[in-house]
DSSP file (Angstrom, degrees, kcal/mol; ACC not computed):
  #  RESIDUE AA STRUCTURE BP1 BP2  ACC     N-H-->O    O-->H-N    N-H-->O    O-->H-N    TCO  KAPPA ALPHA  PHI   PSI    X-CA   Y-CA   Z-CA
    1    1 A X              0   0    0      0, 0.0     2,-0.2     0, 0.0     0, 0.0   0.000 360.0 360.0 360.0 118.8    0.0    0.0    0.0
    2    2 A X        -     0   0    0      1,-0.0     2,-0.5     2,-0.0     0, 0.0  -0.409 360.0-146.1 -92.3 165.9    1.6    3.4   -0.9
    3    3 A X        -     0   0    0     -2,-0.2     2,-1.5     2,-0.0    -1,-0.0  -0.932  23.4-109.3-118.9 127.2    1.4    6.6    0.8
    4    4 A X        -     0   0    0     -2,-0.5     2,-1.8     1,-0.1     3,-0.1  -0.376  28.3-141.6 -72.6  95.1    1.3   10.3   -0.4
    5    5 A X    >>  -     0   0    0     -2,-1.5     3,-1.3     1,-0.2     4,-1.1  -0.284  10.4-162.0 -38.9  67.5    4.8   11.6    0.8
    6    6 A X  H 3> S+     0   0    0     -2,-1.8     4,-1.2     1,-0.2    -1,-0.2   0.786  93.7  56.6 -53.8 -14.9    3.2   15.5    1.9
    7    7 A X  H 3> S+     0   0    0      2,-0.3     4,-1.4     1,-0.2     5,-0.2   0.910 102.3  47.0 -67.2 -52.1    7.5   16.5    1.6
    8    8 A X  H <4 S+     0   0    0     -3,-1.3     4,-0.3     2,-0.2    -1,-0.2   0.882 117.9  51.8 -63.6 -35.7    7.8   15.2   -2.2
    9    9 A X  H >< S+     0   0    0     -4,-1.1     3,-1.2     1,-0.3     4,-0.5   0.949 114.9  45.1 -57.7 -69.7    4.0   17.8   -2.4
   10   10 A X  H 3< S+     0   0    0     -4,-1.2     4,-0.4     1,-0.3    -1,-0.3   0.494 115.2  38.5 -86.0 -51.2    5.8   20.0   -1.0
   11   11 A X  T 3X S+     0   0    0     -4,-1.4     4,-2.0    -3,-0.2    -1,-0.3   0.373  94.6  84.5-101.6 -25.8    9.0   19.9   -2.9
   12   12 A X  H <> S+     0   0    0     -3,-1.2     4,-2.7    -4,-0.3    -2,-0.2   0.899  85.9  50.8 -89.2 -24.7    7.4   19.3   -6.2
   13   13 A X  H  > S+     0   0    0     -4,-0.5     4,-1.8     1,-0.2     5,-0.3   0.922 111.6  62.5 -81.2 -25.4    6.5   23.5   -7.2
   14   14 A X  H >> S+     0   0    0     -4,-0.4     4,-1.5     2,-0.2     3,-0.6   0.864 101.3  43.0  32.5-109.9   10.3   23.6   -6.3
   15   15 A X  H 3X S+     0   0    0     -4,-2.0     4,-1.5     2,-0.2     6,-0.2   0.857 112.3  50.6 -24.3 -79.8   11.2   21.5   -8.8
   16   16 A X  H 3<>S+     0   0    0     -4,-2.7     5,-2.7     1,-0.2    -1,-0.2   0.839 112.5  47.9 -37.6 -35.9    9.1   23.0  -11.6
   17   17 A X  H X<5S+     0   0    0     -4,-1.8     3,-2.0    -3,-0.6    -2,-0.2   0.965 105.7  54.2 -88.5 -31.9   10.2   26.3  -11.0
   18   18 A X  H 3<5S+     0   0    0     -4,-1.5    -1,-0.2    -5,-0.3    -2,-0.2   0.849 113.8  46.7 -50.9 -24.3   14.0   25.4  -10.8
   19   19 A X  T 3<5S-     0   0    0     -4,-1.5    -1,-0.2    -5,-0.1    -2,-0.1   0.147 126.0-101.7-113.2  28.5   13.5   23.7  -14.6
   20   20 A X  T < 5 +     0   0    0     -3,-2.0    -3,-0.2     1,-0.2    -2,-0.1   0.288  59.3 165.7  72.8   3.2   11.6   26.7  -15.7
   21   21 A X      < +     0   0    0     -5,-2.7     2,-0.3    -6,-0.2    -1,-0.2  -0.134   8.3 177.6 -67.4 130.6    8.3   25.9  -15.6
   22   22 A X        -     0   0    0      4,-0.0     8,-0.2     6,-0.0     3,-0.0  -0.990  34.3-119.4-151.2 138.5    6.2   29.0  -15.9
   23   23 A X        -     0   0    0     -2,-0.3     7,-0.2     1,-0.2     8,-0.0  -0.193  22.5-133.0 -65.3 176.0    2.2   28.2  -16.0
   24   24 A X  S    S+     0   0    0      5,-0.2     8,-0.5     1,-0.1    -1,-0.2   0.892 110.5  37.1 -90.9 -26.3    0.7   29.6  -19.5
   25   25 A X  S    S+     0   0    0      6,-0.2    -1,-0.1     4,-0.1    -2,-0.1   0.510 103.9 101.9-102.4  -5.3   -2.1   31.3  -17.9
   26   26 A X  S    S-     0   0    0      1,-0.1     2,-0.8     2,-0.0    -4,-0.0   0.620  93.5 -62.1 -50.3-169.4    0.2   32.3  -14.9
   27   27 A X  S    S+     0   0    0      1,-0.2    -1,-0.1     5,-0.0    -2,-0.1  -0.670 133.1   8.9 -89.5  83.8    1.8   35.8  -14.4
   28   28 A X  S    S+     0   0    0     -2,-0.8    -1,-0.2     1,-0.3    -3,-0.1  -0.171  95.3 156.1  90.6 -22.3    3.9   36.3  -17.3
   29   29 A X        -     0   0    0      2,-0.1    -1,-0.3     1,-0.1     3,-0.2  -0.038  53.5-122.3 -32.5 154.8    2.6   33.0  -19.1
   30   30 A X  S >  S+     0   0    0     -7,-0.2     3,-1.2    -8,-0.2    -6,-0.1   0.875 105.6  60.0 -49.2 -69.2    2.9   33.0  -22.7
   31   31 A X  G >> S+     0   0    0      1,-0.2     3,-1.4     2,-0.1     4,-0.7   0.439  75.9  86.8 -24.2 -23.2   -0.9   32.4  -23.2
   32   32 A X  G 34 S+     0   0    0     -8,-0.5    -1,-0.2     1,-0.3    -2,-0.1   0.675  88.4  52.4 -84.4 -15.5   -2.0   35.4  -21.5
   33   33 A X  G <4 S+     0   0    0     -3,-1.2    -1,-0.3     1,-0.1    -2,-0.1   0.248  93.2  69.4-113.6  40.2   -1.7   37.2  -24.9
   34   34 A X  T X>  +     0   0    0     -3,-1.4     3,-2.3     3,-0.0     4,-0.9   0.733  67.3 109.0 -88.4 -38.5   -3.7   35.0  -27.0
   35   35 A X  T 3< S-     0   0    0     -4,-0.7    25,-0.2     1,-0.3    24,-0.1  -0.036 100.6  -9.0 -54.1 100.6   -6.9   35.9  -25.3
   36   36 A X  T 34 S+     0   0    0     23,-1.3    28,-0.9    -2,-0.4    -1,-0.3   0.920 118.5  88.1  89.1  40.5   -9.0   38.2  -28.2
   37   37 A X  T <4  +     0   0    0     -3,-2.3    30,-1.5    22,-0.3    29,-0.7   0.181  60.9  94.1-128.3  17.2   -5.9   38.4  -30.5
   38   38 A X  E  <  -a   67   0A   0     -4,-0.9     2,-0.5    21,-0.3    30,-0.2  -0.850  60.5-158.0 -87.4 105.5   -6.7   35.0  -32.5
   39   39 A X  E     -a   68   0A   0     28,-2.5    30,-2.4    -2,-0.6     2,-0.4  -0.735   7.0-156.8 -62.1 113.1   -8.6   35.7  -35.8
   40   40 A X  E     -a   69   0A   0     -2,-0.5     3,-0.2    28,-0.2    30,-0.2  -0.969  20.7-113.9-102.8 126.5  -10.5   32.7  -37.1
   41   41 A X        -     0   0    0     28,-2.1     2,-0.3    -2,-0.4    -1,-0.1   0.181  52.0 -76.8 -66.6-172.7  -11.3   32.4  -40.5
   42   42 A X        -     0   0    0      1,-0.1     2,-0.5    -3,-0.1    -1,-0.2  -0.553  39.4-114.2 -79.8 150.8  -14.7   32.5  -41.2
   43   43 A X        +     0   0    0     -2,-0.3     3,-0.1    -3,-0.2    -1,-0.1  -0.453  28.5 177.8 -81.2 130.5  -17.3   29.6  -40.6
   44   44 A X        +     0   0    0     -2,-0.5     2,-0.2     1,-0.3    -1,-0.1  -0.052  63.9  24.8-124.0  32.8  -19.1   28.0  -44.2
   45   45 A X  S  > S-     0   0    0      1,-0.0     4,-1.1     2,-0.0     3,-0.4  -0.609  89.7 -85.2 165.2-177.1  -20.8   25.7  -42.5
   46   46 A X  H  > S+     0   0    0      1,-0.3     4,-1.1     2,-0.2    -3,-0.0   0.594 122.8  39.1 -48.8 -32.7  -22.5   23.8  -39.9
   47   47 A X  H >> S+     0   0    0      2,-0.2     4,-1.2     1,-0.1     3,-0.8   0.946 116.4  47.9 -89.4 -49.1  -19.0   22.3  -38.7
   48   48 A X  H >> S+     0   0    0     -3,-0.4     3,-2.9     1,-0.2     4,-1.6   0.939 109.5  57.9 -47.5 -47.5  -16.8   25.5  -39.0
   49   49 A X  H 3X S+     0   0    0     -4,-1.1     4,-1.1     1,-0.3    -1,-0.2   0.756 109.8  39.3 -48.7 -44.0  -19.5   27.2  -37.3
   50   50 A X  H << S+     0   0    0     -4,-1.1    -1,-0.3    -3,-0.8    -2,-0.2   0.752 112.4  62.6 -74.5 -19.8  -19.3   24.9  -34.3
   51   51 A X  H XX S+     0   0    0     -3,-2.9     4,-1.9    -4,-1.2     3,-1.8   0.932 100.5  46.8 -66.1 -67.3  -15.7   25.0  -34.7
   52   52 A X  H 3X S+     0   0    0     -4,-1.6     4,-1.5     1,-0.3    -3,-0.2   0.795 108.6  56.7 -35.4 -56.1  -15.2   28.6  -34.1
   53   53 A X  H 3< S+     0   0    0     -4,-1.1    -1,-0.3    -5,-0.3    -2,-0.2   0.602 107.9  48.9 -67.4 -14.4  -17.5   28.6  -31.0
   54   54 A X  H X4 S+     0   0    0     -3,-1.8     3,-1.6    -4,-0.1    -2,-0.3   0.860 114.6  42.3 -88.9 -42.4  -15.5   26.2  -29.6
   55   55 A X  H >X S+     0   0    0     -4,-1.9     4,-1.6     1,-0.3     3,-1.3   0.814 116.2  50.7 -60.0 -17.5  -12.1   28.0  -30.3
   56   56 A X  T 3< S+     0   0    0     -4,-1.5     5,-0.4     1,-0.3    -1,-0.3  -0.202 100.8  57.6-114.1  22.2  -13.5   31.1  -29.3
   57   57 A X  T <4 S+     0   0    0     -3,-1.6    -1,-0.3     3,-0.2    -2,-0.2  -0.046 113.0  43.3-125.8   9.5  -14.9   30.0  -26.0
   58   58 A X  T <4 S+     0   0    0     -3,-1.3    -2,-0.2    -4,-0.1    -3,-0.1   0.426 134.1  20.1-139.7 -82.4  -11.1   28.9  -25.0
   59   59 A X  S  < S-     0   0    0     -4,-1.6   -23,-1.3   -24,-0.1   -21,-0.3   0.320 109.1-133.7 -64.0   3.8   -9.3   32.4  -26.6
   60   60 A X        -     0   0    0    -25,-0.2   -22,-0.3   -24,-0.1   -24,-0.2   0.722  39.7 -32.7  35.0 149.0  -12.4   34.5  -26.6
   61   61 A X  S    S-     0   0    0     -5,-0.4     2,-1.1     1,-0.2   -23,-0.3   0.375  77.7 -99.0  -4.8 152.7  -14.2   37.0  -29.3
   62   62 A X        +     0   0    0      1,-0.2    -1,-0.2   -25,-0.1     3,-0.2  -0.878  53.8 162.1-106.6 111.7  -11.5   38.6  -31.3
   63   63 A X  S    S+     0   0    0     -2,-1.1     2,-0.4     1,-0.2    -1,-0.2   0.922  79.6   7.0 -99.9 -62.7  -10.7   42.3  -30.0
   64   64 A X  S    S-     0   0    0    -28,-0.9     2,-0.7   -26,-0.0    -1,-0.2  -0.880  85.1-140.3-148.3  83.4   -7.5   43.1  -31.4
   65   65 A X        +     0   0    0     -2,-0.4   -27,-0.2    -3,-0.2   -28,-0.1  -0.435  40.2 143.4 -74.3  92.5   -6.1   40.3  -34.1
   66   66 A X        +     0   0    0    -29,-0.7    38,-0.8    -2,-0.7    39,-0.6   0.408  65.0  50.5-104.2  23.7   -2.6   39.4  -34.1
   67   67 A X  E    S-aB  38 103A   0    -30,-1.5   -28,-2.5    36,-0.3     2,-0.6  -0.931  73.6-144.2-151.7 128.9   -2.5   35.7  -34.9
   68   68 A X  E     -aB  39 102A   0     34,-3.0    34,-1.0    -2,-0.3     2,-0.8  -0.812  14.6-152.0-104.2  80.0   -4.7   34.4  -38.3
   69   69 A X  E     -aB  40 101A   0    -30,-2.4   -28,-2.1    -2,-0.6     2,-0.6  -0.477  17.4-176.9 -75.0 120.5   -6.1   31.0  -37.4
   70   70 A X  E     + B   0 100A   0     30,-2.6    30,-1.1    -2,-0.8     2,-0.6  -0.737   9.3 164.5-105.9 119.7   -6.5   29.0  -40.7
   71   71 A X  E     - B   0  99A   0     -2,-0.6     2,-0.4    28,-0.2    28,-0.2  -0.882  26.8-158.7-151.7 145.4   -7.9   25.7  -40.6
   72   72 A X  E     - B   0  98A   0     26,-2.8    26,-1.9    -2,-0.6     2,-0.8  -0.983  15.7-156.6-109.1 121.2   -9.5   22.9  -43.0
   73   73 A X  E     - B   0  97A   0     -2,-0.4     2,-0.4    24,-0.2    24,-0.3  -0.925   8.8-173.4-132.5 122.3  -11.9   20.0  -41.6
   74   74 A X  E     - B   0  96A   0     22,-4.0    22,-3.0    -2,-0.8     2,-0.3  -0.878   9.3-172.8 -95.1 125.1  -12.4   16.8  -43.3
   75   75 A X  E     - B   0  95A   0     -2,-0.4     2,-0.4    20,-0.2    20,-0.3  -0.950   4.8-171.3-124.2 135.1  -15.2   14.6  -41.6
   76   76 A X  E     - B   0  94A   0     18,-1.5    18,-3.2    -2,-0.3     2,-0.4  -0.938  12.8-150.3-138.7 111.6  -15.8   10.9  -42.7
   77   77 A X  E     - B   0  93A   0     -2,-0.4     2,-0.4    16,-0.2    16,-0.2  -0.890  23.5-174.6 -98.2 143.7  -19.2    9.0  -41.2
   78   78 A X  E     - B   0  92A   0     14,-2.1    14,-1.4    -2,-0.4     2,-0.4  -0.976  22.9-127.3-138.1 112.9  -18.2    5.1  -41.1
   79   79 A X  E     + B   0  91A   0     -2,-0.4    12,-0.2    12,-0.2    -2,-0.0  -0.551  35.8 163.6 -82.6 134.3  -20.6    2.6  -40.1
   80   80 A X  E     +     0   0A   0     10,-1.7     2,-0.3    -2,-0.4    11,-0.2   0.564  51.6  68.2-116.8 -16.9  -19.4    0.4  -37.5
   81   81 A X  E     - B   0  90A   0      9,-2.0     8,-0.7    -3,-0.1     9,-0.6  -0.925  57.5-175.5-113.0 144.0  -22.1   -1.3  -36.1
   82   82 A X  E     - B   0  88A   0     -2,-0.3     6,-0.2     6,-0.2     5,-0.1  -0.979  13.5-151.4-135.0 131.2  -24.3   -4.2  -38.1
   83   83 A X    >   -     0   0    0      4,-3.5     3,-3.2    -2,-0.3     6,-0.0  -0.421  42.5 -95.4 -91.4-172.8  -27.3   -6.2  -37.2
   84   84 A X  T 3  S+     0   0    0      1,-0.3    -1,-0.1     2,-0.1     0, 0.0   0.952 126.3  65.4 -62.2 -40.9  -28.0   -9.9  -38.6
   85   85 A X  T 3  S-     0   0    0      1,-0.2    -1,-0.3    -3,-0.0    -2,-0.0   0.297 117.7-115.0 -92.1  21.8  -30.0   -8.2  -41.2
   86   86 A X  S <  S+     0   0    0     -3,-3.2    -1,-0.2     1,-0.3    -2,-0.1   0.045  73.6 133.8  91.8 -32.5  -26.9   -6.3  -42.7
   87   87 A X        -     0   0    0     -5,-0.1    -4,-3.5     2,-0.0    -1,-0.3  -0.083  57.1-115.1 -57.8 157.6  -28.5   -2.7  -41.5
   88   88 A X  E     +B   82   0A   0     -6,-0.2    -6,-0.2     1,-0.1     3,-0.1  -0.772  39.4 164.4 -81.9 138.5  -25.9    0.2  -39.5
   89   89 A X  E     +     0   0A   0     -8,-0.7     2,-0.2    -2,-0.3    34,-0.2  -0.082  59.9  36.8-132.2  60.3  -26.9    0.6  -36.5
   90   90 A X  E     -B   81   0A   0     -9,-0.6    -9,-2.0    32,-0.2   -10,-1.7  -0.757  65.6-173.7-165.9 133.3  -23.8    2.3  -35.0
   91   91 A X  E     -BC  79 121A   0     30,-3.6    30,-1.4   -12,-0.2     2,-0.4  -0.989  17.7-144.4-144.3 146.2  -21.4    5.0  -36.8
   92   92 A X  E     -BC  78 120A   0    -14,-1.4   -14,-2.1    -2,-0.2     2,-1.1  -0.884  12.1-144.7 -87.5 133.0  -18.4    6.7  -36.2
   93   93 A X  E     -BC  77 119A   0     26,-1.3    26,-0.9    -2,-0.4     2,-0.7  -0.753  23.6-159.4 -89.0 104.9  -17.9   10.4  -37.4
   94   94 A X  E     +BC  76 118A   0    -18,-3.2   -18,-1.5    -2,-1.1     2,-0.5  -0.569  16.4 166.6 -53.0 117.4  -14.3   10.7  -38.3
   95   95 A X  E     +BC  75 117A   0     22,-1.9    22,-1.6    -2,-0.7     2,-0.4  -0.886  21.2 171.1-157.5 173.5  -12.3   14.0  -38.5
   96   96 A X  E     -BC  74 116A   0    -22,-3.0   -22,-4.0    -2,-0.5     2,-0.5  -0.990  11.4-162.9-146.6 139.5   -9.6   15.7  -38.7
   97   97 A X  E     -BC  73 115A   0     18,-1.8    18,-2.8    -2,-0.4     2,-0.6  -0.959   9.8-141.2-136.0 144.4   -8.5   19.3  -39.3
   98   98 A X  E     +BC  72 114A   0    -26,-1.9   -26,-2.8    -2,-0.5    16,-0.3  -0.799  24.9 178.1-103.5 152.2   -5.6   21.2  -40.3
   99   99 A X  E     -BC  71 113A   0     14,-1.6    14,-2.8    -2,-0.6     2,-0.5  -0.873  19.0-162.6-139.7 155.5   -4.6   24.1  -39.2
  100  100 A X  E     -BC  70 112A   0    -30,-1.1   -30,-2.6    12,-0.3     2,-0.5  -0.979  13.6-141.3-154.4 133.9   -2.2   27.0  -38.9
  101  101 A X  E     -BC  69 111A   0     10,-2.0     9,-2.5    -2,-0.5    10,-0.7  -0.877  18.8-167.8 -75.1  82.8   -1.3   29.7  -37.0
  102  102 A X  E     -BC  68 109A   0    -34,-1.0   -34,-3.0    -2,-0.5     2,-0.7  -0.644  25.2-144.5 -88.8 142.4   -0.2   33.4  -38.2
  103  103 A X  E  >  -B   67   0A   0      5,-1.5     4,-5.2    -2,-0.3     5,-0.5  -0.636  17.2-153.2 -82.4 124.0    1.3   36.2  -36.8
  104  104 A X  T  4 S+     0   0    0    -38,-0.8    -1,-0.2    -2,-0.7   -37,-0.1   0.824  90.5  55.0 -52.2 -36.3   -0.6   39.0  -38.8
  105  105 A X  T  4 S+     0   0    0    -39,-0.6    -1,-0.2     1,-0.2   -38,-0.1   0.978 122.5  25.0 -80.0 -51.3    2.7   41.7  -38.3
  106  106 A X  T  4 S-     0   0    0     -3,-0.2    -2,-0.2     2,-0.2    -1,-0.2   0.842  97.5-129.8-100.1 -29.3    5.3   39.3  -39.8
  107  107 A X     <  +     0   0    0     -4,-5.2     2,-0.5     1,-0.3    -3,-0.2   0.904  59.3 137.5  94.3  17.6    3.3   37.2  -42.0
  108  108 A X        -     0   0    0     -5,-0.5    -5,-1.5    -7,-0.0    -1,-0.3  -0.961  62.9-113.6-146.0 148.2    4.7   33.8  -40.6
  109  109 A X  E     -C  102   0A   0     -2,-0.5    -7,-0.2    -7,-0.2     3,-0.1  -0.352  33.1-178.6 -78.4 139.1    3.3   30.5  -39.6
  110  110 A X  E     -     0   0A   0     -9,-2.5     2,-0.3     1,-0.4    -8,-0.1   0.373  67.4  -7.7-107.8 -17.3    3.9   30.4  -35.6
  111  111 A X  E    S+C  101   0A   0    -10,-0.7   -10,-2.0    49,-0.1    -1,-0.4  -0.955  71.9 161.5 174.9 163.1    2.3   26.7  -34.9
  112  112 A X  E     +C  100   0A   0    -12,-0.3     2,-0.3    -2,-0.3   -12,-0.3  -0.914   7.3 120.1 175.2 149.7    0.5   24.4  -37.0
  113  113 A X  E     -C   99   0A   0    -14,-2.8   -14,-1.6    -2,-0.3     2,-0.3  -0.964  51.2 -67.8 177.6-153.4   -0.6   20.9  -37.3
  114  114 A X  E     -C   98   0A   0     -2,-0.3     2,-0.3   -16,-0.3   -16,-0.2  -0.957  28.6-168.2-145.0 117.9   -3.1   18.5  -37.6
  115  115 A X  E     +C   97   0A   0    -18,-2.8   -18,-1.8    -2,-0.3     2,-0.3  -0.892  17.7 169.1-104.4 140.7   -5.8   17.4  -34.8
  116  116 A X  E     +C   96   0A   0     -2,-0.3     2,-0.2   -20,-0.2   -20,-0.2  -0.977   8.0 130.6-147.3 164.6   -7.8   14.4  -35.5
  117  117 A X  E     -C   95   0A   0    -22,-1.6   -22,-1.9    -2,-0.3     2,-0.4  -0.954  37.1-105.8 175.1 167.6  -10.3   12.1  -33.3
  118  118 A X  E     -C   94   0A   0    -24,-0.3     2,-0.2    -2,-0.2   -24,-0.2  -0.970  13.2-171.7-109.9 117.7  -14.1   10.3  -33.3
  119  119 A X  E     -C   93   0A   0    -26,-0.9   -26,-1.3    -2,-0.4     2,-0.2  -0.501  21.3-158.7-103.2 178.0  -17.7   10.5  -31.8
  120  120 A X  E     -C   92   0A   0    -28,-0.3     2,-0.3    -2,-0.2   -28,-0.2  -0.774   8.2-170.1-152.8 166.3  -20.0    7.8  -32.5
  121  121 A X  E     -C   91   0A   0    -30,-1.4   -30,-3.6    -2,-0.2     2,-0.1  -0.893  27.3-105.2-171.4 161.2  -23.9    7.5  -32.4
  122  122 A X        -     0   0    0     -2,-0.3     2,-0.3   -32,-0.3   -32,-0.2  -0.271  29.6-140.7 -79.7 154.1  -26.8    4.9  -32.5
  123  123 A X        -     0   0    0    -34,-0.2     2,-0.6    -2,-0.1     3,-0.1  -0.896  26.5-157.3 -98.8 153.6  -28.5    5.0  -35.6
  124  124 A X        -     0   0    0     -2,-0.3     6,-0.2     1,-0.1   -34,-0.0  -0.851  34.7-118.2-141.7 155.7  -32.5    4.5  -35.0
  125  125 A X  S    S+     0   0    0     -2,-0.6     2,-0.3     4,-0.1    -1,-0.1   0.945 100.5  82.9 -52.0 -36.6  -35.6    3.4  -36.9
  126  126 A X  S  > S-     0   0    0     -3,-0.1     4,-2.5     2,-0.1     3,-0.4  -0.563  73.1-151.3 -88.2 133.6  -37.0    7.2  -36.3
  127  127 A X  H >> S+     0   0    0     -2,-0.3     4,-1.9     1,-0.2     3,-0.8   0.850  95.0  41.1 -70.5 -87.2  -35.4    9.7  -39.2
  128  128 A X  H 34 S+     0   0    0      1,-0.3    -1,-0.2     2,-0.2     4,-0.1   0.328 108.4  53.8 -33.9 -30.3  -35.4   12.9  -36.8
  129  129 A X  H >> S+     0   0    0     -3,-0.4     4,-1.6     2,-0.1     3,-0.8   0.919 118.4  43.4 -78.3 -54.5  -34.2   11.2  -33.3
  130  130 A X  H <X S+     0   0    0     -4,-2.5     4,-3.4    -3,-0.8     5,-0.3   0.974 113.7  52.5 -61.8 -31.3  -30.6    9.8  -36.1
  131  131 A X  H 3X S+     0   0    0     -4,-1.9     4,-1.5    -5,-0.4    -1,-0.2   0.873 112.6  39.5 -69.7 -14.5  -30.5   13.3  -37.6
  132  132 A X  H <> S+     0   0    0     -3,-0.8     4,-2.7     2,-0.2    -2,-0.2   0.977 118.3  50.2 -76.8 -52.3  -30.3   15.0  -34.0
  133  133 A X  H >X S+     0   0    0     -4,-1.6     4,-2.6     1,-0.3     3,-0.7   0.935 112.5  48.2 -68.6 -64.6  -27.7   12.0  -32.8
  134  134 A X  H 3X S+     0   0    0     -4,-3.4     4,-1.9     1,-0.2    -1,-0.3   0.952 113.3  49.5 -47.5 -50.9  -25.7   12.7  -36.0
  135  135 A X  H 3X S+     0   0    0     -4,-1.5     4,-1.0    -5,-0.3    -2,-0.3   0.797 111.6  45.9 -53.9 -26.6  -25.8   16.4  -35.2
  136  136 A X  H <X S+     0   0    0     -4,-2.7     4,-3.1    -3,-0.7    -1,-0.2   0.924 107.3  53.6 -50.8 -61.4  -24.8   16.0  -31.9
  137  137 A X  H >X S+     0   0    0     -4,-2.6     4,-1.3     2,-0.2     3,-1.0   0.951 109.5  52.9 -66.1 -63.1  -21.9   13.6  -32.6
  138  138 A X  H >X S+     0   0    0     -4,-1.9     3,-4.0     1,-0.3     4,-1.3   0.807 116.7  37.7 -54.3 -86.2  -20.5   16.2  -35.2
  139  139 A X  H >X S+     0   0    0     -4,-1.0     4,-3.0     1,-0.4     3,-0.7   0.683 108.0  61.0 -16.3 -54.2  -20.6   19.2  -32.5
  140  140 A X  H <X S+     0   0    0     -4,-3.1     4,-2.5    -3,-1.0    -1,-0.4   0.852 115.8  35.3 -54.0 -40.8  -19.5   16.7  -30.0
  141  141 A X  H <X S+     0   0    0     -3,-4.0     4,-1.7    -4,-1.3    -1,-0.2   0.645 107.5  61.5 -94.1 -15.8  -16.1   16.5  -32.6
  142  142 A X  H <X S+     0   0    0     -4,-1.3     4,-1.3    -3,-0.7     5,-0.3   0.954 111.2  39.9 -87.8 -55.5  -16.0   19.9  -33.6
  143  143 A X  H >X S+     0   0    0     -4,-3.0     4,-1.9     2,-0.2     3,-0.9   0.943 115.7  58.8 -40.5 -65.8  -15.3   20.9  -29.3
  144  144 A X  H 3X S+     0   0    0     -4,-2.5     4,-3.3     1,-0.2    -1,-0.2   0.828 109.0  39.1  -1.1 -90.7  -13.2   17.9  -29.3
  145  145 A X  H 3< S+     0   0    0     -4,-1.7     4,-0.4     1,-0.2    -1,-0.2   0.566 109.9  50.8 -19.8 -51.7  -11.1   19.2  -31.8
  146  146 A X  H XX S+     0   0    0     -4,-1.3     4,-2.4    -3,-0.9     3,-1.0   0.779 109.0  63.7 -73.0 -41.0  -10.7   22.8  -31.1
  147  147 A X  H 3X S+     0   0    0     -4,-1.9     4,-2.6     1,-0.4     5,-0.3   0.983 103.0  44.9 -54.2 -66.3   -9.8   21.3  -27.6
  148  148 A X  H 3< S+     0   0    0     -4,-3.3    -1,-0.4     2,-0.2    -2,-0.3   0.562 118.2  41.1 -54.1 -22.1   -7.0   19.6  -29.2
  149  149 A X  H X> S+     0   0    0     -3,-1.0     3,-3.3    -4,-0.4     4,-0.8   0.942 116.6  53.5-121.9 -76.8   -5.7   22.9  -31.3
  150  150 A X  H >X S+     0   0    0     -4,-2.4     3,-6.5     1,-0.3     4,-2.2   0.805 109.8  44.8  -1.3 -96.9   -6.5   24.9  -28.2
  151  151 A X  H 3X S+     0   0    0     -4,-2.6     4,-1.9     1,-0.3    -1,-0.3   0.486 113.6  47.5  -8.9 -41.2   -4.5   22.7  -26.6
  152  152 A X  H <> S+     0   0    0     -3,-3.3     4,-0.6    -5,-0.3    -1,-0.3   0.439 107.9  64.7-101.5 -18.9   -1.4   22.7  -29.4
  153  153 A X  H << S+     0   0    0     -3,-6.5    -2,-0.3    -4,-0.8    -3,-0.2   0.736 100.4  42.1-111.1 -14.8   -1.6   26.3  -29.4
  154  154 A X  H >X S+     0   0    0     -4,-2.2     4,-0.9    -5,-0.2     3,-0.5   0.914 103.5  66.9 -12.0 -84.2   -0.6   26.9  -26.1
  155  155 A X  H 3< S+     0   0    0     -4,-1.9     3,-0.4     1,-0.2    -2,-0.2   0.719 110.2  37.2  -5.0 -68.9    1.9   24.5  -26.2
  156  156 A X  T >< S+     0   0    0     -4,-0.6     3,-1.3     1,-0.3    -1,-0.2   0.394  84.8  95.3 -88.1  -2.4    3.5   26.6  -28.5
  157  157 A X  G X> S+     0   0    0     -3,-0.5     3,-3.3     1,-0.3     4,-2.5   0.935  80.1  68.6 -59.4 -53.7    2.7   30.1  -27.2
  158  158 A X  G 3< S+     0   0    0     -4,-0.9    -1,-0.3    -3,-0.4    -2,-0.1   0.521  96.7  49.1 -75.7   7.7    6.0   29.8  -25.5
  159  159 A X  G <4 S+     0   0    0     -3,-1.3    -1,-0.3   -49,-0.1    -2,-0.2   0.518 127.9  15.4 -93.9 -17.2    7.9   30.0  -28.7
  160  160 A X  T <4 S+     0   0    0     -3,-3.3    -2,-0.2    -4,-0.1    -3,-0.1   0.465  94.1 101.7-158.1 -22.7    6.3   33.0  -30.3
  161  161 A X     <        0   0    0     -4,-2.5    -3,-0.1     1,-0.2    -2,-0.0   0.636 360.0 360.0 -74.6 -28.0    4.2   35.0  -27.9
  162  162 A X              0   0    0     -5,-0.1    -1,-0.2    -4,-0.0    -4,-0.1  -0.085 360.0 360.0 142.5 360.0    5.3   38.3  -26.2
């Protein structure tokens, strides 16, 4: 049976700060000037749209733009589940988008990548209860997502923010 060591607790913001460790949202953080300067391209449809609102609930509304977020989403529905009688009744949404980060002043990509990942849903005998379940699971992947980019763009804030 182990035991929490309160000394090693103790010891452990120490550590972090001896190896440089500096939070992003902290005093000084690298993140703290993303919030309201990320531009996101505009949404053309149902997924960007969800897209945006997730990025833009993590960075907030765009006040003052100095970073151009650019991004492309592929989504793929794959049916995964089969009854005896050969019908889906389970699907995974695939997707994936890429993305890139500019700084608006110099005109050069700062971070960039690709996030990808899967929701799933029931398919059902009633057409309006699978068209909500499909809508869902796409929303459910566009937050996902953003999460992950969110997430990537952090990261990297400490390479290029101010």
């Amino acid at each position: 049976m182990s035991s929490c060591n309160r000394r090693t607790l103790l010891a452990l913001p120490l550590a972090l700060a001896a190896c440089g460790f500096t939070p992003a949202y902290g005093p000084n953080g690298p993140a703290g000037g993303l919030q309201g300067h990320i531009r996101l391209a505009g949404p053309t449809d149902k997924n960007s749209f969800d897209f945006v609102t997730a990025v833009q609930a993590r960075f907030g509304r765009t006040k003052d733009p100095r970073y151009a977020l650019a991004y492309t989403i592929t989504t793929e529905a794959v049916g995964v589940g089969y009854a005896t009688d050969t019908s889906i009744t389970r699907y995974n949404l695939k997707g994936s988008i890429d993305w890139s980060l500019t700084d608006l002043a110099s005109e050069a990509r700062v971070a960039g990548g690709t996030a990808e990942n899967f929701t799933s849903w029931s398919a059902t005998s009633a057409t309006v209860a699978g068209l909500s379940a499909e809508e869902d699971a796409a929303e459910r992947l566009m937050v996902i997502l953003a999460d992950q980019i969110a997430l990537q763009i952090l990261a990297a804030s400490a390479r290029f923010a101010p």
